[in-house]
N, C-alpha and C positions, 0 to 999 in steps of 0.2 A: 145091446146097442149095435146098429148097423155100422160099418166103414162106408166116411163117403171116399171115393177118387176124384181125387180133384187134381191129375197130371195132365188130364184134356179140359182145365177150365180154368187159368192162374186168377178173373176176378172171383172165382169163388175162393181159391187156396187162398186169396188175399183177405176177404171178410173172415172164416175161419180161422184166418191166422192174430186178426184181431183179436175176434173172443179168445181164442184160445190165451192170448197174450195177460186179458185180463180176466183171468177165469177166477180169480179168488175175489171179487165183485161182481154185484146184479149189474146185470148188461140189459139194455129194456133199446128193442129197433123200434122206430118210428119211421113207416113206410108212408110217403106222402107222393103229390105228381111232381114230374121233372117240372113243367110248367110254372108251379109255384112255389121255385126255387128262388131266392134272395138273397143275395151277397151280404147284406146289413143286418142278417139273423146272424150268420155263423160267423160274425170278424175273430170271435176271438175261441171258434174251433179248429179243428183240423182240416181241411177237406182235400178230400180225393176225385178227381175224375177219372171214373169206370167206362171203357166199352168191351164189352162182352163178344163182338164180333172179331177186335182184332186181338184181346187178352191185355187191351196197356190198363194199367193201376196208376198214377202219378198224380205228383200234386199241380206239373204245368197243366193249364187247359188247352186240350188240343181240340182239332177244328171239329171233329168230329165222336162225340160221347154216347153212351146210354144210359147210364146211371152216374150221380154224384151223389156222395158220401161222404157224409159232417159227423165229425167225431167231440163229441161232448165229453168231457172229464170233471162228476162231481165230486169233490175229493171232499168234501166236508159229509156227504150222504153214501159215499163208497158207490158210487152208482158209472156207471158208463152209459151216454145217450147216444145211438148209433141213429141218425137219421139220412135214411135209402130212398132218396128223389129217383122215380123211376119213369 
């Protein structure tokens, strides 16, 4: 297994720090467009706005993002849904 370095990239140390979090369940991403993102899917997810350019992870929305990230918790299927609007 390679090492990644993730000290020049905190939205990456932040999705791996995800998985890693729930690593004793299947974690399945669902990469869709940022475009056809909907506030009335994820009410009762997690969600995060990612921008990659300046490294912020948070859950305020700030004016300007490149990725959001809805976090699903199926606790009856041990499952994690990671869905990466990008």
């Amino acid at each position: 297994m390679r090492k990644i370095d993730t000290r020049a990239d905190k939205v990456l140390a932040f999705l791996l720090g995800i998985i890693y979090g729930y690593r004793g369940v299947l974690v399945e991403v669902k990469r869709k467009d940022i475009f056809r993102y909907n506030e009335e899917e994820h009410l009762e997810d997690r969600v995060y706005f990612l921008n990659r350019k300046t490294g912020y992870a948070g859950k305020l929305k700030p004016s300007e993002f490149t990725h959001i990230c809805a976090i699903r918790e199926c606790k009856e299927e041990r499952k994690l849904i990671i869905f990466l609007y990008k």
